[in-house]
PDBQT receptor file of N, H, CA, C and O in Angstrom, charges set to zero:
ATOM      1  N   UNK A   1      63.833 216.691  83.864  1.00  0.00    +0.000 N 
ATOM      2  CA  UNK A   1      64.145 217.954  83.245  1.00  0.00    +0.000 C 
ATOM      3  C   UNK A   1      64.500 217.690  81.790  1.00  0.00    +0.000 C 
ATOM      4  O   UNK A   1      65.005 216.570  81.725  1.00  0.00    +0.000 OA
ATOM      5  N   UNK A   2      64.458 218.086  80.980  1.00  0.00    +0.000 N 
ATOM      6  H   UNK A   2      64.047 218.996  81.033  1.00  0.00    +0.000 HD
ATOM      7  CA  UNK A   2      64.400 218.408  79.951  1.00  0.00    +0.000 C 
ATOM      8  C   UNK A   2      65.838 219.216  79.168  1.00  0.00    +0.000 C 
ATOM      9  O   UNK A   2      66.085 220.422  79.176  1.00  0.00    +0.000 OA
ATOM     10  N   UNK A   3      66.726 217.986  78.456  1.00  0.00    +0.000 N 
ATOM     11  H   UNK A   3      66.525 217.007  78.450  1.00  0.00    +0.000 HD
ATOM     12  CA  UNK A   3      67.677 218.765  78.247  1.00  0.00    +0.000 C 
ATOM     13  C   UNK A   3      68.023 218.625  76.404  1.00  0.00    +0.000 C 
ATOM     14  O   UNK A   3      67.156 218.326  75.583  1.00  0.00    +0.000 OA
ATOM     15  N   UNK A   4      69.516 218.930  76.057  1.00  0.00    +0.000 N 
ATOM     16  H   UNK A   4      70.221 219.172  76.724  1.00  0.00    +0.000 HD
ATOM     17  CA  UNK A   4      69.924 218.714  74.607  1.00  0.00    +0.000 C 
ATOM     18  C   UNK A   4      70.635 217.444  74.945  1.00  0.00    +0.000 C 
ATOM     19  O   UNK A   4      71.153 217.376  76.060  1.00  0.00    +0.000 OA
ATOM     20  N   UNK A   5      70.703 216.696  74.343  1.00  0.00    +0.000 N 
ATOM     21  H   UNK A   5      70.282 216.752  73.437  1.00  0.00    +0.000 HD
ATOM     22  CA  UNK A   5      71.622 215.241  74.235  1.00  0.00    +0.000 C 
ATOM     23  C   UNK A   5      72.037 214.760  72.369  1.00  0.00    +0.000 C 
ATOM     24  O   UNK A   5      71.410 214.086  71.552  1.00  0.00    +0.000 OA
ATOM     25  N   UNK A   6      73.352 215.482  72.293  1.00  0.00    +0.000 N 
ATOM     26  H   UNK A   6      73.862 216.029  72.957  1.00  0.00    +0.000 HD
ATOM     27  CA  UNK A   6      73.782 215.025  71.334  1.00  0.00    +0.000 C 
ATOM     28  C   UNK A   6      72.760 215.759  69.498  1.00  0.00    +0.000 C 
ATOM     29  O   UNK A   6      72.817 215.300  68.357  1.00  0.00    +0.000 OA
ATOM     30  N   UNK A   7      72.258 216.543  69.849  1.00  0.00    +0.000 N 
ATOM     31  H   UNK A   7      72.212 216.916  70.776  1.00  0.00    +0.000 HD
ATOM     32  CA  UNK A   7      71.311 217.416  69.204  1.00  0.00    +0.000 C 
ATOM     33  C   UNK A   7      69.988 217.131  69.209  1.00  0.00    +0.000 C 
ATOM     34  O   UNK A   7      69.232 217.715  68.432  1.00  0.00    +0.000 OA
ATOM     35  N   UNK A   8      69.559 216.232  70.054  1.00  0.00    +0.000 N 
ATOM     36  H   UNK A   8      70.173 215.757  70.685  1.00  0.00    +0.000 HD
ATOM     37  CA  UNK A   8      68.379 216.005  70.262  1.00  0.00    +0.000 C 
ATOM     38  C   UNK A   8      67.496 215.917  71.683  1.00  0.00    +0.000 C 
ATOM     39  O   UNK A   8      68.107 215.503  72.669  1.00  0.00    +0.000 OA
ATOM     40  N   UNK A   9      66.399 216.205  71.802  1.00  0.00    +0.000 N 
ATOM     41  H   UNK A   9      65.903 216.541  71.001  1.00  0.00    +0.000 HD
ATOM     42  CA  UNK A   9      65.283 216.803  73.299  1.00  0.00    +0.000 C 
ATOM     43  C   UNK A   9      65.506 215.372  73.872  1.00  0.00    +0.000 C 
ATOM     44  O   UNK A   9      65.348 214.418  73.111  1.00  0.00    +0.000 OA
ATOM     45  N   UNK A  10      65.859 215.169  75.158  1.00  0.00    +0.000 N 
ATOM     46  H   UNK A  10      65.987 215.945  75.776  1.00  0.00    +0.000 HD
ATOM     47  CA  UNK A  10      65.955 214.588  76.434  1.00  0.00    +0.000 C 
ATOM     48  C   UNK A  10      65.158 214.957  77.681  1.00  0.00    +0.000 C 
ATOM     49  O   UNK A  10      64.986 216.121  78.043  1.00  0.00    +0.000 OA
ATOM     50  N   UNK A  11      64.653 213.814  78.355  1.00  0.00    +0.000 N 
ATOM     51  H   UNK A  11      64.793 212.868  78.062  1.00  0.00    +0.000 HD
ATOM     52  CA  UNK A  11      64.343 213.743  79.471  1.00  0.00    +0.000 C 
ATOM     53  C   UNK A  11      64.876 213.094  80.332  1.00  0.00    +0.000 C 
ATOM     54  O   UNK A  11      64.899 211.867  80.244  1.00  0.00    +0.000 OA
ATOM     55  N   UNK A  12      65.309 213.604  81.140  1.00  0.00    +0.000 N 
ATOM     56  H   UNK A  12      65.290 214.601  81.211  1.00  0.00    +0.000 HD
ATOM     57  CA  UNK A  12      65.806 213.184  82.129  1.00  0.00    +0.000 C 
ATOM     58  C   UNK A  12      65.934 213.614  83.762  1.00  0.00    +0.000 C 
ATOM     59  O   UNK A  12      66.165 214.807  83.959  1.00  0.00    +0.000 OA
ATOM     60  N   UNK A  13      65.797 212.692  85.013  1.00  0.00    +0.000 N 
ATOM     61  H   UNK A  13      65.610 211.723  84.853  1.00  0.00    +0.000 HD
ATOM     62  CA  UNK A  13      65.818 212.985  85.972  1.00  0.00    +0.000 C 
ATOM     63  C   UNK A  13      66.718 213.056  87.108  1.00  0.00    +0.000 C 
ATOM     64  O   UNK A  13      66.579 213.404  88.280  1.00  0.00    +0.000 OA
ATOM     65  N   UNK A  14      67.860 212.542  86.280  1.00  0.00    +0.000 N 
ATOM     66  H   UNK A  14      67.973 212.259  85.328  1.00  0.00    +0.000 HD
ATOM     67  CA  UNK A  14      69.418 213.114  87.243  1.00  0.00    +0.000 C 
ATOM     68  C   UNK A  14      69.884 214.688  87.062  1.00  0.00    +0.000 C 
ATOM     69  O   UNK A  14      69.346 215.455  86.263  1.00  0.00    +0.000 OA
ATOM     70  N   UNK A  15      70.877 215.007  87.859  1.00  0.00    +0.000 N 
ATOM     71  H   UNK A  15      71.315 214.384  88.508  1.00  0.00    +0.000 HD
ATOM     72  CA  UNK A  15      71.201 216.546  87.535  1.00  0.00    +0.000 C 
ATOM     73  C   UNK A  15      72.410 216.393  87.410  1.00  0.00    +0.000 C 
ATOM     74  O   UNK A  15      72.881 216.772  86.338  1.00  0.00    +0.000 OA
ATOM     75  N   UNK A  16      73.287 215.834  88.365  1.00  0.00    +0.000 N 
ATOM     76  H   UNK A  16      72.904 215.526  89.236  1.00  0.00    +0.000 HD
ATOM     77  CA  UNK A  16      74.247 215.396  87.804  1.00  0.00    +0.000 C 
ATOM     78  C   UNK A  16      75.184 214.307  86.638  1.00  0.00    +0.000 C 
ATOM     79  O   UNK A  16      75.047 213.121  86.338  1.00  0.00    +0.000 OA
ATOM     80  N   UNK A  17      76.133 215.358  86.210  1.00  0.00    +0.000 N 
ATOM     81  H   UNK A  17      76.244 216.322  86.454  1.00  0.00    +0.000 HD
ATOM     82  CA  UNK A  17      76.296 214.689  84.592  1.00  0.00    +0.000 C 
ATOM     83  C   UNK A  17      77.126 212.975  84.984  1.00  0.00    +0.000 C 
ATOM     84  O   UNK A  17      77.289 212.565  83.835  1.00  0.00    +0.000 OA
ATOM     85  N   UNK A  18      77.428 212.375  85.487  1.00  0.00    +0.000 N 
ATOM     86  H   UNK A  18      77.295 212.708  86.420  1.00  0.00    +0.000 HD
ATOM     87  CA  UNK A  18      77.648 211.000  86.077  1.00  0.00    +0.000 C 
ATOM     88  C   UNK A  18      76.761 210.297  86.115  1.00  0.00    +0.000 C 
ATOM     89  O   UNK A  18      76.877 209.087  85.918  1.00  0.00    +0.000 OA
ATOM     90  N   UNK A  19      75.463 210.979  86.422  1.00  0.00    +0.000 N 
ATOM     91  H   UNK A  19      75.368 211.962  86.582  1.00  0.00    +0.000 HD
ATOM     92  CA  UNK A  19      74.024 210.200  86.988  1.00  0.00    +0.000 C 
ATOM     93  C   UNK A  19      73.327 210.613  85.820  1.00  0.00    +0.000 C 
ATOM     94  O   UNK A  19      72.232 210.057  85.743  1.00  0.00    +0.000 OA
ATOM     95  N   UNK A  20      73.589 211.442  84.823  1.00  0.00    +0.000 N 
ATOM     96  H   UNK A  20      74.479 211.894  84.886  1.00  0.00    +0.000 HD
ATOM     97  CA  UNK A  20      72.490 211.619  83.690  1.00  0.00    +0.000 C 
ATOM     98  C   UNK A  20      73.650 210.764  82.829  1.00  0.00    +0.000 C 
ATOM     99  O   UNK A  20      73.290 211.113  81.704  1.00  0.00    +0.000 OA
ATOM    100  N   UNK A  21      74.573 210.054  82.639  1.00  0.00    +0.000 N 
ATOM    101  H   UNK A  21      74.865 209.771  83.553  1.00  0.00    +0.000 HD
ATOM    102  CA  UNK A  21      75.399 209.188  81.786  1.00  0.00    +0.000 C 
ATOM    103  C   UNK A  21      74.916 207.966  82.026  1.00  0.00    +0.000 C 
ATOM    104  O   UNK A  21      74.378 207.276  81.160  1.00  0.00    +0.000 OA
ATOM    105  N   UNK A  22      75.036 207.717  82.899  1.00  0.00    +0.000 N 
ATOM    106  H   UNK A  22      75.473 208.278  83.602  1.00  0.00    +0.000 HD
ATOM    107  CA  UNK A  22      74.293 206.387  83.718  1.00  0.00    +0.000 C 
ATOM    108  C   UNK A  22      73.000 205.964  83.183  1.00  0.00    +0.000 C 
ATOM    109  O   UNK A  22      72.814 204.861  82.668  1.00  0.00    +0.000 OA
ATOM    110  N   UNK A  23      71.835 207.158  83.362  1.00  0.00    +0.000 N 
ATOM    111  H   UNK A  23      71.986 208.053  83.780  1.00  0.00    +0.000 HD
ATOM    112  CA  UNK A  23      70.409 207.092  82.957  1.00  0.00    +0.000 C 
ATOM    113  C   UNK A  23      70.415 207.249  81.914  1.00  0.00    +0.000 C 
ATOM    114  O   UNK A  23      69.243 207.382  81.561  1.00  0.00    +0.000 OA
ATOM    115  N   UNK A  24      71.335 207.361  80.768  1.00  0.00    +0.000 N 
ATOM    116  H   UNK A  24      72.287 207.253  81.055  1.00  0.00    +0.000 HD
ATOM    117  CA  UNK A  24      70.881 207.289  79.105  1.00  0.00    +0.000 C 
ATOM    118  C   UNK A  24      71.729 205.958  79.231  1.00  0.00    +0.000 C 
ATOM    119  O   UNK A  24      71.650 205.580  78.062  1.00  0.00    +0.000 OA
ATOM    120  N   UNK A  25      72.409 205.099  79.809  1.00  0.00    +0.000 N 
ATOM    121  H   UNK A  25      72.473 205.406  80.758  1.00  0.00    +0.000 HD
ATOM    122  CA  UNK A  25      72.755 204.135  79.638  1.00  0.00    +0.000 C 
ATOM    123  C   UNK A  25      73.948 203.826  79.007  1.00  0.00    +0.000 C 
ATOM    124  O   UNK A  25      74.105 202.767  78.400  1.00  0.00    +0.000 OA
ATOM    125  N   UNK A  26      75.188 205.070  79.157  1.00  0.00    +0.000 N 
ATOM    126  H   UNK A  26      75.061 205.931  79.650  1.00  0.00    +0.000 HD
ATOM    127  CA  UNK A  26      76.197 205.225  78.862  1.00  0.00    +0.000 C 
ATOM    128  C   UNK A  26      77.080 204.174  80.136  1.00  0.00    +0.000 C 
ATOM    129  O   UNK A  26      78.002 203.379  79.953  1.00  0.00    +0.000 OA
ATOM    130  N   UNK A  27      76.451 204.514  81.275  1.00  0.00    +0.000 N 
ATOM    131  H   UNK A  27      75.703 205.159  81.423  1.00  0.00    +0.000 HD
ATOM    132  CA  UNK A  27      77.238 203.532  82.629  1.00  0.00    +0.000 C 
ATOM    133  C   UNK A  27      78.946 203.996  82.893  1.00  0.00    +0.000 C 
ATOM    134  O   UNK A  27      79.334 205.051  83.396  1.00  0.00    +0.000 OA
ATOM    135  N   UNK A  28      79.592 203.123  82.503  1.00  0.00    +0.000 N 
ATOM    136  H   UNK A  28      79.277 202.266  82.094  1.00  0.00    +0.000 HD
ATOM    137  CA  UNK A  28      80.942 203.457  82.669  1.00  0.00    +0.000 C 
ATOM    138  C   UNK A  28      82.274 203.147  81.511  1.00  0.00    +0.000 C 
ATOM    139  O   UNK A  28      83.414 202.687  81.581  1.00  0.00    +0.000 OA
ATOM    140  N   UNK A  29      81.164 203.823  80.194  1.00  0.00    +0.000 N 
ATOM    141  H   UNK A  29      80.238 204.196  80.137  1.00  0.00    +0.000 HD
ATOM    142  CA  UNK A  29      81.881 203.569  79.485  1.00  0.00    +0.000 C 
ATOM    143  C   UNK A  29      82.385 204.629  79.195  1.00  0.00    +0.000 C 
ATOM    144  O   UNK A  29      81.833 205.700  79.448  1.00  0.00    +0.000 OA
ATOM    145  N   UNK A  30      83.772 204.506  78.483  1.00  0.00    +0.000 N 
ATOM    146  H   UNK A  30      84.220 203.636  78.277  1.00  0.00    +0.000 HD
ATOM    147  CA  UNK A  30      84.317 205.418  77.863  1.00  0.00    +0.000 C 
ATOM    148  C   UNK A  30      84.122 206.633  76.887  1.00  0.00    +0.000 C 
ATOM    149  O   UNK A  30      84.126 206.377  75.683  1.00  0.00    +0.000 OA
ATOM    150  N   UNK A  31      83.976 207.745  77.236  1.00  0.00    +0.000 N 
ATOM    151  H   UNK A  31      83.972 207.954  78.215  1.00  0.00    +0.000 HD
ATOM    152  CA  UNK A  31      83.325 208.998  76.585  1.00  0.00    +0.000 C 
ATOM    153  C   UNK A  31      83.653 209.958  76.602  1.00  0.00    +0.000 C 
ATOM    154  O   UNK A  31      84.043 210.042  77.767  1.00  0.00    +0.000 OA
ATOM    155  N   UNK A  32      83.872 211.117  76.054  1.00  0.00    +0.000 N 
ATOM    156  H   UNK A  32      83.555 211.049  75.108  1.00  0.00    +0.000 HD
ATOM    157  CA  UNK A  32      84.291 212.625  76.196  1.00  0.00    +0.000 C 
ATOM    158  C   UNK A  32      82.722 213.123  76.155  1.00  0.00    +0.000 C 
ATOM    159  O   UNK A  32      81.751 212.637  75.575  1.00  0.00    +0.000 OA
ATOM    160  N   UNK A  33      82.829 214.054  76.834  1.00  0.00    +0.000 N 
ATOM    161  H   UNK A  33      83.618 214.448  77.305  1.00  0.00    +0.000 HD
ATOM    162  CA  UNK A  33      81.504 215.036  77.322  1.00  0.00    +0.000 C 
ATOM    163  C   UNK A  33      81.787 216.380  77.398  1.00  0.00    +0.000 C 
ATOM    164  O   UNK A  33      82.767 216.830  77.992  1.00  0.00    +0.000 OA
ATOM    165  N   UNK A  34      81.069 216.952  76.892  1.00  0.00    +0.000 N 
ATOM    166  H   UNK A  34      80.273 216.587  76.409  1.00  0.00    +0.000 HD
ATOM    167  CA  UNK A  34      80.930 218.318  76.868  1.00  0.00    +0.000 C 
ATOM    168  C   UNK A  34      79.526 219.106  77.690  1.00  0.00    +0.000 C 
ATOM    169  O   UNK A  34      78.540 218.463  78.053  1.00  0.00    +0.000 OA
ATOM    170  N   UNK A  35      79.657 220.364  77.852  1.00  0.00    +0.000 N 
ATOM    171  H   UNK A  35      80.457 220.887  77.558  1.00  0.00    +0.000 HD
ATOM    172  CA  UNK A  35      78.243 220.506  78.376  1.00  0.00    +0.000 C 
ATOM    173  C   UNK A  35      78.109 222.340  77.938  1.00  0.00    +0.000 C 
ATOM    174  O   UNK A  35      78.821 223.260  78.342  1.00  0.00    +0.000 OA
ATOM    175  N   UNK A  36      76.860 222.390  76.927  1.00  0.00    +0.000 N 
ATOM    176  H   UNK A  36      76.282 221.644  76.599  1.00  0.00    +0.000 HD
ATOM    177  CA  UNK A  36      77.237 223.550  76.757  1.00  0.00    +0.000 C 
ATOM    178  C   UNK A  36      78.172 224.304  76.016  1.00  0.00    +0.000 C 
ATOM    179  O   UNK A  36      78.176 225.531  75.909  1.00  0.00    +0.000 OA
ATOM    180  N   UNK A  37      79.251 223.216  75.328  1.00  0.00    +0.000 N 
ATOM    181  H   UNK A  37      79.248 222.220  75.415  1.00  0.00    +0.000 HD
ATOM    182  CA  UNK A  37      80.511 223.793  74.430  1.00  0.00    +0.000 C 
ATOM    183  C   UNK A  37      81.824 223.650  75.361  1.00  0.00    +0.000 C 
ATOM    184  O   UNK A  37      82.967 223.670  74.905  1.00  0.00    +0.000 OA
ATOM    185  N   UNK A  38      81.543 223.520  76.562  1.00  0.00    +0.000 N 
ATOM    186  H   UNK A  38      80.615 223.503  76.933  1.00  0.00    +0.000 HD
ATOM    187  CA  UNK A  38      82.530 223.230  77.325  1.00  0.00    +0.000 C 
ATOM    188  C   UNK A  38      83.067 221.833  77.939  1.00  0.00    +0.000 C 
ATOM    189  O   UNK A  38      82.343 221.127  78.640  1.00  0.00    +0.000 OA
ATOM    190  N   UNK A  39      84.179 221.554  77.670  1.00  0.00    +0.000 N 
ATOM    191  H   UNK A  39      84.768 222.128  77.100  1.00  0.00    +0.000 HD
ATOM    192  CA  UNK A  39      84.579 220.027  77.639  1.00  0.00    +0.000 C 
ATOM    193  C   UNK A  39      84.493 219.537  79.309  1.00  0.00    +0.000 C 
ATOM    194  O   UNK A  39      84.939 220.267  80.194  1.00  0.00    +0.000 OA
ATOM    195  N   UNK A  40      84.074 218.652  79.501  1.00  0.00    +0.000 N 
ATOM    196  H   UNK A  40      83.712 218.059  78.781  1.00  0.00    +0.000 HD
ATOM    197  CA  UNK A  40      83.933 218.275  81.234  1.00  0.00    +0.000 C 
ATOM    198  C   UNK A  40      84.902 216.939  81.261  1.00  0.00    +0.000 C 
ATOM    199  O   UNK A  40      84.770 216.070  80.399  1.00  0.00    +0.000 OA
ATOM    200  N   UNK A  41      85.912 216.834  82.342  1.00  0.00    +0.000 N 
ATOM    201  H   UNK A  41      86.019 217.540  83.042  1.00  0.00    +0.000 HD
ATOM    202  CA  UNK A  41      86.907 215.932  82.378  1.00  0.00    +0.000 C 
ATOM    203  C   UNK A  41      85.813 214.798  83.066  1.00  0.00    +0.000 C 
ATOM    204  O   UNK A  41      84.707 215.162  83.466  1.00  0.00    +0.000 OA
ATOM    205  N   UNK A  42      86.232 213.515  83.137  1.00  0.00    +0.000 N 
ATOM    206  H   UNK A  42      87.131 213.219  82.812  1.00  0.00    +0.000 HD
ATOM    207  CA  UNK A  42      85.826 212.527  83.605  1.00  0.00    +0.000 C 
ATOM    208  C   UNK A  42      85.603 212.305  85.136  1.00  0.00    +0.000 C 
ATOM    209  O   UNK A  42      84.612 211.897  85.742  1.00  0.00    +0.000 OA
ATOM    210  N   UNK A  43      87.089 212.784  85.659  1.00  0.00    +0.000 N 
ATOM    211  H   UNK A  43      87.894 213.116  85.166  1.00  0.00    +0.000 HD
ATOM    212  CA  UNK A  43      86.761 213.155  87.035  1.00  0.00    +0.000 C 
ATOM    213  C   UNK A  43      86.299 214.671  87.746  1.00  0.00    +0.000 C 
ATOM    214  O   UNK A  43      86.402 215.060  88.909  1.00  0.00    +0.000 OA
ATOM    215  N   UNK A  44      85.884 215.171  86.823  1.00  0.00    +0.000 N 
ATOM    216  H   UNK A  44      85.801 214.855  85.878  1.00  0.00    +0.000 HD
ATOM    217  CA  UNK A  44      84.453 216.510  87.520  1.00  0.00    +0.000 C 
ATOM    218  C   UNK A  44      83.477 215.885  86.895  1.00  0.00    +0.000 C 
ATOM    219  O   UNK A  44      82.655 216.413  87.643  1.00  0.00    +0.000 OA
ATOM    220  N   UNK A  45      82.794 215.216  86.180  1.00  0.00    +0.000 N 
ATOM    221  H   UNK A  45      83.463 214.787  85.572  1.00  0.00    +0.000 HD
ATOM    222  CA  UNK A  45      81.301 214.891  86.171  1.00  0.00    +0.000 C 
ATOM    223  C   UNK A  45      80.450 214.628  87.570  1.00  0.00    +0.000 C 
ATOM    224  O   UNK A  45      79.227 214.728  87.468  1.00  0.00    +0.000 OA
ATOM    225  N   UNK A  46      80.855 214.386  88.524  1.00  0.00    +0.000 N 
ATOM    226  H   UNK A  46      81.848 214.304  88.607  1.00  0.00    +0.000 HD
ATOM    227  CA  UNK A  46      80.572 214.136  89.894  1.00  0.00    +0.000 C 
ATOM    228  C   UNK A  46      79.788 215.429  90.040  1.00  0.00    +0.000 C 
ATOM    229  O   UNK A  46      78.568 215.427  90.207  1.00  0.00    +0.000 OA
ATOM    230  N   UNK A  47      80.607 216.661  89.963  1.00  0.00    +0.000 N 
ATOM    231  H   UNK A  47      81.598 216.663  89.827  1.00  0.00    +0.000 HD
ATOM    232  CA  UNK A  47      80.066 218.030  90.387  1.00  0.00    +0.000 C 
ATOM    233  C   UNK A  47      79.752 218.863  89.318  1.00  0.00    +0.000 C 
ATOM    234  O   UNK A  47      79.683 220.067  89.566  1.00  0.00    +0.000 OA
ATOM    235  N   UNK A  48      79.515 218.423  88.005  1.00  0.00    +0.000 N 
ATOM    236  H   UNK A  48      79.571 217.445  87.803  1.00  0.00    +0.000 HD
ATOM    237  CA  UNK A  48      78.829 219.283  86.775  1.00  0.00    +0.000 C 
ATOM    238  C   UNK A  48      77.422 219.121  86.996  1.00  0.00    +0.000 C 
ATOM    239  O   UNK A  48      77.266 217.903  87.082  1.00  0.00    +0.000 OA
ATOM    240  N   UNK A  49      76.773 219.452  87.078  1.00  0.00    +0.000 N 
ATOM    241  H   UNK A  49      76.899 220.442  87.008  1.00  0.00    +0.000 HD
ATOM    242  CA  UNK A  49      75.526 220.015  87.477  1.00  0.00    +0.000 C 
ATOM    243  C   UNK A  49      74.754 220.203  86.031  1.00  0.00    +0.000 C 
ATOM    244  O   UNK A  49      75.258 220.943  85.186  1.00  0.00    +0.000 OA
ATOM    245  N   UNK A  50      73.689 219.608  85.809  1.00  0.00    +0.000 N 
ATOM    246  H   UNK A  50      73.280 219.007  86.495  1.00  0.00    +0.000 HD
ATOM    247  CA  UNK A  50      73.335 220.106  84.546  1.00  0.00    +0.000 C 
ATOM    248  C   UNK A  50      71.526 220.634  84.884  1.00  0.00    +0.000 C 
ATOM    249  O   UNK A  50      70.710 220.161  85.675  1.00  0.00    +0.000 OA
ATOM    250  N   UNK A  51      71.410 221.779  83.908  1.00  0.00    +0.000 N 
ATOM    251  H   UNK A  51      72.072 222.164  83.266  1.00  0.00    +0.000 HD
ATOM    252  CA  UNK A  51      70.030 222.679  84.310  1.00  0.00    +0.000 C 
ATOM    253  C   UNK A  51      69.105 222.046  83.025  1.00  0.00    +0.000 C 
ATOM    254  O   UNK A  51      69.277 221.118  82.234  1.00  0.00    +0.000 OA
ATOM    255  N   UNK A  52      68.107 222.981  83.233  1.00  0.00    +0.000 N 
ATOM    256  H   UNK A  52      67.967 223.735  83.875  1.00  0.00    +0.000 HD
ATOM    257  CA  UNK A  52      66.828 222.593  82.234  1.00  0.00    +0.000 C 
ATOM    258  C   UNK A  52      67.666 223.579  81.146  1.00  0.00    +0.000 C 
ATOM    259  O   UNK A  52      68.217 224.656  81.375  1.00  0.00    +0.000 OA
ATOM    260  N   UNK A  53      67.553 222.762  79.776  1.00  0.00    +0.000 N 
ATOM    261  H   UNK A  53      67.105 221.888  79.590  1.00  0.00    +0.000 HD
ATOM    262  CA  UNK A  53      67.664 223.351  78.785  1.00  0.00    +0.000 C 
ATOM    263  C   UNK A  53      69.811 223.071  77.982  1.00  0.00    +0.000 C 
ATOM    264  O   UNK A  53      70.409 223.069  76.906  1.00  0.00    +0.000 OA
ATOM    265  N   UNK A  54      70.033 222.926  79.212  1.00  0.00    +0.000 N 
ATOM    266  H   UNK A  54      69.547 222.928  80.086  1.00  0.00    +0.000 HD
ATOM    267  CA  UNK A  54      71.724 222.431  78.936  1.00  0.00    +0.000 C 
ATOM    268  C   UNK A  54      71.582 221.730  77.700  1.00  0.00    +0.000 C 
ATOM    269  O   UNK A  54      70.507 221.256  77.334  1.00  0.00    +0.000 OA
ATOM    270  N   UNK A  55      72.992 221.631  76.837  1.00  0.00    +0.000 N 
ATOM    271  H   UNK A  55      73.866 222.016  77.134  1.00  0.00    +0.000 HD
ATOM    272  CA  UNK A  55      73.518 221.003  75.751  1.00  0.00    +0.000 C 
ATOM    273  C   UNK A  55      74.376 220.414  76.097  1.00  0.00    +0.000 C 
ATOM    274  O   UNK A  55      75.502 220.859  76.321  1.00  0.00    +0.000 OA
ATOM    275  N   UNK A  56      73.838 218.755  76.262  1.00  0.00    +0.000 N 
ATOM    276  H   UNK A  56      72.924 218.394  76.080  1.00  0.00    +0.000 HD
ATOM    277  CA  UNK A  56      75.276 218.003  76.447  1.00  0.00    +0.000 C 
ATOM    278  C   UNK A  56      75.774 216.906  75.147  1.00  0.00    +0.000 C 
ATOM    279  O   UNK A  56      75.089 216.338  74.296  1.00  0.00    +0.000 OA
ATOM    280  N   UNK A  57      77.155 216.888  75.383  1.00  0.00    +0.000 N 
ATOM    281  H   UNK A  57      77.712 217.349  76.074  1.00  0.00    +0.000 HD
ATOM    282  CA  UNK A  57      77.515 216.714  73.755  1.00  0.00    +0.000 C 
ATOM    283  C   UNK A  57      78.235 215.132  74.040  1.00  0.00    +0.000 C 
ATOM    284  O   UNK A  57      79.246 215.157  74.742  1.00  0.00    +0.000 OA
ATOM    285  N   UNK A  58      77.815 213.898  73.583  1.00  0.00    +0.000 N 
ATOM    286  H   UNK A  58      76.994 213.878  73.013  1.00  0.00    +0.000 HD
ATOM    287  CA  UNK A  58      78.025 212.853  74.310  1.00  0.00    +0.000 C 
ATOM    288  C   UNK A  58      79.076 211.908  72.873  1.00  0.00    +0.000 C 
ATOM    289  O   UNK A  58      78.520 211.424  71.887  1.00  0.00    +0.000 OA
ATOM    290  N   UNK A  59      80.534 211.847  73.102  1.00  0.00    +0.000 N 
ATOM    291  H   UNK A  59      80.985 212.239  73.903  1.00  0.00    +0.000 HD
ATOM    292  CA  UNK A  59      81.445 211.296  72.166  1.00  0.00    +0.000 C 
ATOM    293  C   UNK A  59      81.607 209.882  72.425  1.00  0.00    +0.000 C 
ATOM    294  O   UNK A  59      81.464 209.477  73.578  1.00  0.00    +0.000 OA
ATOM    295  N   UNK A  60      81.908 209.037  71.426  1.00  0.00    +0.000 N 
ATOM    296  H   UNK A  60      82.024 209.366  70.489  1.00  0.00    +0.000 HD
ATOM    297  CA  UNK A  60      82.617 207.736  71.736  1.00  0.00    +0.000 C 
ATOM    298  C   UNK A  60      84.011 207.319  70.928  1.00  0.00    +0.000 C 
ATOM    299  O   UNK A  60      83.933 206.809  69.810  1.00  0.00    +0.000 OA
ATOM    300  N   UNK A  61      84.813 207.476  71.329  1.00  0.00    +0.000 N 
ATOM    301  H   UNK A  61      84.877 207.890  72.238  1.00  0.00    +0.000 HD
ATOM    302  CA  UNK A  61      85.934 206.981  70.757  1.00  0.00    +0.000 C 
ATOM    303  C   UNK A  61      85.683 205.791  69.293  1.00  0.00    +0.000 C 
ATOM    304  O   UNK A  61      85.141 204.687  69.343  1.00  0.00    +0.000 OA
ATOM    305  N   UNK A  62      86.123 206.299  68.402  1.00  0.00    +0.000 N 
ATOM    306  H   UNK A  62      86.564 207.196  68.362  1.00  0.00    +0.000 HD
ATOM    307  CA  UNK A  62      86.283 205.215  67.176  1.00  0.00    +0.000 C 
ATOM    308  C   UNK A  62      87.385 204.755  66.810  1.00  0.00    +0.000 C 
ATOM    309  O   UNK A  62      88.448 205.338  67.021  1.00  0.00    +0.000 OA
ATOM    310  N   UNK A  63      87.276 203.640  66.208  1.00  0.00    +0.000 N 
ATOM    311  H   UNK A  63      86.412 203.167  66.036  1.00  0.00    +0.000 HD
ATOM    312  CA  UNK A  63      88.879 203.247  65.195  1.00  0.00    +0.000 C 
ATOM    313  C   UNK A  63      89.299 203.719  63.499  1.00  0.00    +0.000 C 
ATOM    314  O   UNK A  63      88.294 203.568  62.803  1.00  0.00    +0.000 OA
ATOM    315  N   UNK A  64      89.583 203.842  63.304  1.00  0.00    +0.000 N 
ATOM    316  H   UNK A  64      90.399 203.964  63.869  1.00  0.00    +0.000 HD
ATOM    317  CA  UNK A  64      89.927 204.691  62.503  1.00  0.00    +0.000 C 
ATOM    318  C   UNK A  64      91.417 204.939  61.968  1.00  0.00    +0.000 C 
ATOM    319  O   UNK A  64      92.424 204.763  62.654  1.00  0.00    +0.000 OA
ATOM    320  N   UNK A  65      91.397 205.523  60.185  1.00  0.00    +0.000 N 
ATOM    321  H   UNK A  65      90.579 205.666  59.628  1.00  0.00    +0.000 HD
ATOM    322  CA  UNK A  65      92.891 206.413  60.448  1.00  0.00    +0.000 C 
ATOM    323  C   UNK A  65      92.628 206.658  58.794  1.00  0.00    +0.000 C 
ATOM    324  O   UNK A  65      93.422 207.331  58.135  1.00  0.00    +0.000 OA
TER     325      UNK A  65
């Protein structure tokens, strides 16, 4: 399916957002996610569900100040 990733066209064949983190090769790293404008906690990605056309917004923590 065919989604937004970070402002750009994705393909992908998981639906769930755990299993579409995984398949861009994020795995189990540390990230804030959004889907759509809406922030998804770490432990609901299991049951976020993502459709054709979704915007998911994929963060990584930096260092900084």
């Amino acid at each position: 399916m065919k989604i937004i990733i970070n402002g750009r066209s994705a393909e992908v064949t998981a639906t769930a957002l755990d299993r579409v983190l995984i398949e861009l090769g994020y795995g189990e790293a540390r990230v804030a996610t959004a889907v759509n404008g809406a922030f998804v906690a770490r432990e609901m990605r299991t049951k976020c569900t993502l459709n054709e056309g979704d915007r998911l917004e994929v963060v990584t923590p930096r260092q900084g100040g």
